[in-house]
TIFILO-757193 format. One record per residue: x, y, z of N, C-alpha, C in turn. Coordinates in pm, whole numbers, padded with zeros to 5 digits, always signed. Example, Ala and Ser with C-alpha at 12.3 -4.5 7.8 and 13.67 -1.06 7.14 Angstrom:
% TIFILO-757193
+01319-00569+00780+01230-00450+00780+01320-00330+00780;+01285-00225+00708+01367-00106+00714+01290+00003+00787;
This chain:
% TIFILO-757193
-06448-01549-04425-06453-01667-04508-06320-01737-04506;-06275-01851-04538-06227-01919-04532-06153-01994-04604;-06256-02042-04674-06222-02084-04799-06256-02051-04934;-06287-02094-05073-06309-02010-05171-06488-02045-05204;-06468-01935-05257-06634-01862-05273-06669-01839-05433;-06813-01839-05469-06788-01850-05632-06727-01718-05699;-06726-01754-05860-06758-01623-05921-06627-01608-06012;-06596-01717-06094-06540-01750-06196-06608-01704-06345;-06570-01608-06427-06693-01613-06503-06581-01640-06657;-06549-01590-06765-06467-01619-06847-06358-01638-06826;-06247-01625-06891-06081-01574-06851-06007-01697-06950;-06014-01807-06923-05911-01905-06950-05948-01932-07126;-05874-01983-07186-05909-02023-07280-06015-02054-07365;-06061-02196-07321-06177-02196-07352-06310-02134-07357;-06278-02062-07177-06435-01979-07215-06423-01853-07268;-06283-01830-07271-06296-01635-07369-06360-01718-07530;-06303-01837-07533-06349-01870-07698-06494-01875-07710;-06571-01880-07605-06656-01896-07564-06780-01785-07551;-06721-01738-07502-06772-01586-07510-06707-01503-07637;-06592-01505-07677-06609-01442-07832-06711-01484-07934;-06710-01673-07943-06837-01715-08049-06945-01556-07997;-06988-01571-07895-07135-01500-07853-07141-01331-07925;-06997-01337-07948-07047-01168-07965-06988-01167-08178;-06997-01274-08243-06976-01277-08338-07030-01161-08394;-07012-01080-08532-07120-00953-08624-07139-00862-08495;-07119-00862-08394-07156-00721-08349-07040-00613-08319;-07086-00506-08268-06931-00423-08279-06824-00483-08196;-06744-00440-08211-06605-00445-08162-06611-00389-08001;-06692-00288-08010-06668-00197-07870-06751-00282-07779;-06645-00294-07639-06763-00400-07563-06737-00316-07444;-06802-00360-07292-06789-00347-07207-06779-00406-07133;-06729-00481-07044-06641-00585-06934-06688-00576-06819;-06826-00640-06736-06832-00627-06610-06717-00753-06521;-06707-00749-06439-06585-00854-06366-06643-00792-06258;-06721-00950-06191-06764-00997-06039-06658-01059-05981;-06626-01016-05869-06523-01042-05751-06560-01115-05577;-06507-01234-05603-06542-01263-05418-06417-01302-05408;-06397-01453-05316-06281-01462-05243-06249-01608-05327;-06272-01705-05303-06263-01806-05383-06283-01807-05539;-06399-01765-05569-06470-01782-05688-06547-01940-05716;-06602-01993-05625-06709-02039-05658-06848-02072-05588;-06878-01951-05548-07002-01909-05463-07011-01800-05497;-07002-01669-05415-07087-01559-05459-07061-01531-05607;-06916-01496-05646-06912-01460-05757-06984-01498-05903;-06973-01675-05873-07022-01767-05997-07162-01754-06023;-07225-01733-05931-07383-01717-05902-07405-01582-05943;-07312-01455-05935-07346-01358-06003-07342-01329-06099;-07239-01364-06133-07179-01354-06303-07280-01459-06394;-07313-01544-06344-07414-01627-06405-07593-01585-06438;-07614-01496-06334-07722-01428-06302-07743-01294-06362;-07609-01268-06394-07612-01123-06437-07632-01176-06657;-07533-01241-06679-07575-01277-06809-07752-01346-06838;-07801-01399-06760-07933-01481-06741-08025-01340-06755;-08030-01276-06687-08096-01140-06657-08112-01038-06766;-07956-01056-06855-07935-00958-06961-08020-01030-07086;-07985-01149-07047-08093-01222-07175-08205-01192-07182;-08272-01209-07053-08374-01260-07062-08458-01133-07112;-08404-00946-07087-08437-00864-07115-08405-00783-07263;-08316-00859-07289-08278-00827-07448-08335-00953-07550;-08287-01086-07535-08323-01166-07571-08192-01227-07617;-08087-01184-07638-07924-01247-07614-07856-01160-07503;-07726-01221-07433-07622-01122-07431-07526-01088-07525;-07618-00955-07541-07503-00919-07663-07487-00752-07629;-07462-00696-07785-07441-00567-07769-07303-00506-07712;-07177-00593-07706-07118-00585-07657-07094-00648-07516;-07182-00630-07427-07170-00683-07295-07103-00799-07269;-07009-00818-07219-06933-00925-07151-06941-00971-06971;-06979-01065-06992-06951-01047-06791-06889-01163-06749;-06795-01189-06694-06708-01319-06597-06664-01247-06469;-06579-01308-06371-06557-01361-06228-06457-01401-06224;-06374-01364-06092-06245-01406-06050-06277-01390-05891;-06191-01412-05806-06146-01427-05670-06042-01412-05633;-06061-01294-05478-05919-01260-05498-05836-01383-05404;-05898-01477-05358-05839-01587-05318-05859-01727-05403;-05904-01649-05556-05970-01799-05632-05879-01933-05664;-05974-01989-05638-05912-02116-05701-05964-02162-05870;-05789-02169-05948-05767-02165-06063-05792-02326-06102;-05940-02282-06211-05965-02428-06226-06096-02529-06185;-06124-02445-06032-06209-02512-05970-06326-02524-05998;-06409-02591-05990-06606-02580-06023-06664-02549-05923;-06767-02501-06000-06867-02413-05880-06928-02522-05768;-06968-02458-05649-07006-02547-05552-07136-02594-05618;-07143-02702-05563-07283-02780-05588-07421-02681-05596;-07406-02614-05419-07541-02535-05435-07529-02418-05490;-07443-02352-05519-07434-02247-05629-07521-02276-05738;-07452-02403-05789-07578-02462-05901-07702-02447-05893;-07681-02494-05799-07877-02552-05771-07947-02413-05739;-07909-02291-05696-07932-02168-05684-07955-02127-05837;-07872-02077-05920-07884-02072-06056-08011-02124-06096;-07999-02300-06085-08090-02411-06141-08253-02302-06106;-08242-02253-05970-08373-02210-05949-08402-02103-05968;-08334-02024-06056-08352-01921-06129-08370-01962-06280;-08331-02049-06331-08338-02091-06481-08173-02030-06558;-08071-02005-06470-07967-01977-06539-07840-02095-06527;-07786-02084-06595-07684-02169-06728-07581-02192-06622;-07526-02273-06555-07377-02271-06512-07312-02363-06536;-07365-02400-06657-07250-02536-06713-07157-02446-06760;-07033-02507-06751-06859-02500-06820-06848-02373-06766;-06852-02359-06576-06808-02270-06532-06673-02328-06459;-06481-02256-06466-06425-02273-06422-06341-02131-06326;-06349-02177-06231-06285-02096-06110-06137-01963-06165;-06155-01900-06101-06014-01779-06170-05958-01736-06037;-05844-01727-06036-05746-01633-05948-05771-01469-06020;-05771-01391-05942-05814-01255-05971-05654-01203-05984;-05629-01135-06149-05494-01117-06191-05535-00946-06190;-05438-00884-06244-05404-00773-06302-05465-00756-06402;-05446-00793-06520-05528-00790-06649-05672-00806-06649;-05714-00898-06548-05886-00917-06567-05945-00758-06488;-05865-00671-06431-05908-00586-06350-05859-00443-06432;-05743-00487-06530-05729-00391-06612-05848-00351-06741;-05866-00499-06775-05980-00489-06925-06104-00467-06834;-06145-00439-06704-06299-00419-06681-06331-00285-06702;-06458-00278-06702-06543-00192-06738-06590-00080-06612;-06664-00264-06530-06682-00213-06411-06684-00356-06342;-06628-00325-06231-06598-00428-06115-06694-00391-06023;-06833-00538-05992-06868-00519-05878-06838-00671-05797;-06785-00600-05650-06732-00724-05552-06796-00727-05461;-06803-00873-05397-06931-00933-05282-06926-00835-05150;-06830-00770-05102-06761-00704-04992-06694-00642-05032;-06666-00498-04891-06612-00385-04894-06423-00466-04915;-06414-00548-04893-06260-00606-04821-06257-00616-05005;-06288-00682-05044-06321-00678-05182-06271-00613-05259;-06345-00521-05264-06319-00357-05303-06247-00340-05272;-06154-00333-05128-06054-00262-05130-05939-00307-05147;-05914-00440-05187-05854-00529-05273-05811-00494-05441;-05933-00476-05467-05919-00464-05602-05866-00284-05619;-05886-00192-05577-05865-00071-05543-05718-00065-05569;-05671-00169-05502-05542-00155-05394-05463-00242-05497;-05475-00262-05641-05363-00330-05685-05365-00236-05834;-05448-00102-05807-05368+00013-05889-05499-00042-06055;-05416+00028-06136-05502+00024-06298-05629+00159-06254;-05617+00229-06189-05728+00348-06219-05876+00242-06179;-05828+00173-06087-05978+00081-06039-06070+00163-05971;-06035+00224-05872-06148+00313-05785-06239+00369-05842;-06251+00418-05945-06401+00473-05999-06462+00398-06053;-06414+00326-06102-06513+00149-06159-06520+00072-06094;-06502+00056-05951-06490-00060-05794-06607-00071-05734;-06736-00099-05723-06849-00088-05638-06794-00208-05552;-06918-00217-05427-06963-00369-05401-07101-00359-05513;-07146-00501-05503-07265-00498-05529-07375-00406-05510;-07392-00389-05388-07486-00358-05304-07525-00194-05319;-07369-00165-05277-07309-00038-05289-07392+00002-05460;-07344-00027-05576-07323+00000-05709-07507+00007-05718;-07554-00113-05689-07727-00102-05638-07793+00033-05622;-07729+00083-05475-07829+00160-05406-07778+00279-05498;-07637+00294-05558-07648+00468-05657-07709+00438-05791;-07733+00324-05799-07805+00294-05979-07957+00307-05938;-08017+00325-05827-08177+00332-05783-08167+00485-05800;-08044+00568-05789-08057+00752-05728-08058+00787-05887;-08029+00718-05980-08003+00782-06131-08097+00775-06182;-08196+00880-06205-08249+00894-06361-08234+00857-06494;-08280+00731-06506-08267+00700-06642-08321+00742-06788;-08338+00829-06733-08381+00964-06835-08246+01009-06879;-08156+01051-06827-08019+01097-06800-07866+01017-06872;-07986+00872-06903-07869+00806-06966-07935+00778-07141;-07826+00760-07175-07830+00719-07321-07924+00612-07362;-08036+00600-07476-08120+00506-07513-08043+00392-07509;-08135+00323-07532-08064+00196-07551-08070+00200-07719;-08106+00290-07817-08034+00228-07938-07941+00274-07967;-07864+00389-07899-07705+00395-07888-07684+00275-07827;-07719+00186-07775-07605+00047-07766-07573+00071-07589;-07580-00083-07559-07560-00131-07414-07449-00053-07388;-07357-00053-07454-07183+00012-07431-07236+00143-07373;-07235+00233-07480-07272+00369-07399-07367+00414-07247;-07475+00313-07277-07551+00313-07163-07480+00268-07059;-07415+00169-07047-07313+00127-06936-07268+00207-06905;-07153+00268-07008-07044+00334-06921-07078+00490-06847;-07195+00512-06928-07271+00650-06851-07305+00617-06705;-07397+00532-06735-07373+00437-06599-07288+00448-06472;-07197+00409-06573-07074+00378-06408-07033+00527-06371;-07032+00570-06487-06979+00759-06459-07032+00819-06372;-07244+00786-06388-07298+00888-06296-07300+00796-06156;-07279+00679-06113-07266+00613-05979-07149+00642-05923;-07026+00686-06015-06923+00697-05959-06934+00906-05898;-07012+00926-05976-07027+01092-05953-07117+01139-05790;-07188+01038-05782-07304+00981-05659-07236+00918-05535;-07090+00823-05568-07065+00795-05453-07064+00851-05297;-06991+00995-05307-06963+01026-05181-07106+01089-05159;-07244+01130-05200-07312+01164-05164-07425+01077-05088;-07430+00948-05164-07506+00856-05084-07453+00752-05052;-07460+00791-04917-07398+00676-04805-07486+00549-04784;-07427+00444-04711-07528+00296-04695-07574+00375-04552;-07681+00281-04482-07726+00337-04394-07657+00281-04296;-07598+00147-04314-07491+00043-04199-07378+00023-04299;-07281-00049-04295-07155-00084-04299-07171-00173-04387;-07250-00282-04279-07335-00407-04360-07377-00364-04484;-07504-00310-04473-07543-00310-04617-07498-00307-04739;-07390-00279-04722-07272-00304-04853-07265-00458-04840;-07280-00573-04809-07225-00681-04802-07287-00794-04873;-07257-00867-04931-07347-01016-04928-07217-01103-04862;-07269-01168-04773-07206-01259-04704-07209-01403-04772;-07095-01455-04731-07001-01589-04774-07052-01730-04746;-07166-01775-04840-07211-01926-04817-07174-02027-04833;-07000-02031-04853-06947-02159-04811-06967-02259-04740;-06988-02368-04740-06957-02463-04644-07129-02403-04567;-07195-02348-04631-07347-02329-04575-07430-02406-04598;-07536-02456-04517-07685-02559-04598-07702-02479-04745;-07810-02565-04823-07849-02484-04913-08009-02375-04869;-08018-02399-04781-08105-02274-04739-08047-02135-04721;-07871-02183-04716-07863-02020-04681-07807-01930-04829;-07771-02055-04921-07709-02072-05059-07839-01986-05105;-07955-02028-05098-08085-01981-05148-08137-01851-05124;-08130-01815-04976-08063-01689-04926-08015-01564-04967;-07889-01622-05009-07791-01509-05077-07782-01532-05213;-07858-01620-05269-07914-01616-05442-08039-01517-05414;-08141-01497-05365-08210-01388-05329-08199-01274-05329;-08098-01255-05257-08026-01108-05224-07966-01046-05334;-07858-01186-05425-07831-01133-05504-07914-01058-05672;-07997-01154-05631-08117-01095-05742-08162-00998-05719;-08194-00949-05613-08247-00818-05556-08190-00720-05562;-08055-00747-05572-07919-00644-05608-07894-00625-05760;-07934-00728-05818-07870-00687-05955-08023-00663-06048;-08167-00688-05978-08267-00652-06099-08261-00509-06156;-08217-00412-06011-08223-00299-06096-08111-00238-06130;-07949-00297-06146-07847-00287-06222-07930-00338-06365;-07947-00418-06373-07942-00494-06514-08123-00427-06582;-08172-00348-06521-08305-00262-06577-08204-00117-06623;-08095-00075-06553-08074+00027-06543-07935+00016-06706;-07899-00096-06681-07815-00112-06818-07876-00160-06935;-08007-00224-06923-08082-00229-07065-08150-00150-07092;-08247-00068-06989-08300+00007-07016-08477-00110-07013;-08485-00200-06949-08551-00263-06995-08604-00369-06870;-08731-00310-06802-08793-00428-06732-08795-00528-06659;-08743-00578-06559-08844-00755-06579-08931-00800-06580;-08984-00873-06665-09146-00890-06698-09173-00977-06574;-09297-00912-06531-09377-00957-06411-09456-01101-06444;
């Protein structure tokens, strides 16, 4: 890639104020997912956008603690999401108004929970600038195929609260890593639709849904209605 890619999700001012309104009366204890690409406004923005859309739509707020925003580790600070990013979202029914672009710092990688990034390069980016990242580092894809191997029997109800269920979560994917391998290299990947038609924008909004329905079944505990 080349240039910058989505996946801006809170950080700056306005939208942490933004996301605090959302979690008004509920506990204190939250959990921090932080989506990672290269720019931040393509893959990332589309995930982080998709991933709150998803949590709604199965709880009926994002709440419970759950937080989710986006940075790039080549982001541009400030920037708006690409056009067809939007229109990807748009055709899912999720929200990407008053999304602004993030440079991927130290601190947004310190307060996460769990970091999943578009690519292995990604990952090993975020790995590679220290804070005890490696056991909370998936790709997408990657974080996917060990959240399909877990028994969700194994994890905490959901009326202990999204928090706990999460972080059991990341514990038993991180316990799974070295045992299940991808079958290619690739398959860890969603590739970079910059500067792409929107057919291919549409594409890798696909993929990414396909990647995160059963993250976001496996952290609510809860469905998508058919």
């Amino acid at each position: 890639m080349t240039a910058p890619d989505a996946g801006r999700g809170i950080g700056n001012g306005e939208r942490a104020a933004e996301i605090t309104t959302t979690f008004v009366g509920l506990p204190r204890d939250s959990f921090r997912i932080l989506h990672v690409s290269t720019g931040n406004v393509c893959r990332s923005p589309i995930t982080e956008r998709l991933t709150r859309h998803f949590v709604s739509q199965r709880l009926g707020v994002l709440g419970g603690g759950l937080i989710v925003e986006s940075a790039g580790t080549w982001g541009h600070e400030g920037a708006p999401m690409e056009a067809n990013a939007e229109t990807v979202l748009a055709d899912f029914g999720a929200d990407a108004s008053g999304f602004v672009g993030r440079e991927l710092l130290d601190e947004h990688v310190i307060r996460a929970d769990l970091v999943l990034t578009a690519t292995r390069d990604h990952r090993a980016q975020v790995i590679s600038m220290g804070h005890s990242a490696g056991l909370r580092t998936f790709t997408l894809k990657e974080f996917t195929r060990l959240v399909k191997a877990i028994d969700p029997a194994t994890l905490p109800p959901l009326e202990d609260g999204v928090v706990a269920r999460a972080r059991a979560l990341v514990r038993a994917a991180a316990a799974l890593r070295g045992w299940l391998l991808a079958p290619t290299a690739e398959a860890d990947e969603v590739y970079d639709p910059y500067g792409a038609p929107l057919t291919f924008f549409r594409s890798v909004g696909d993929e990414i849904h396909q990647a995160l329905d059963p993250v976001v079944t496996a952290l609510t505990g809860v469905a998508a209605r058919t």
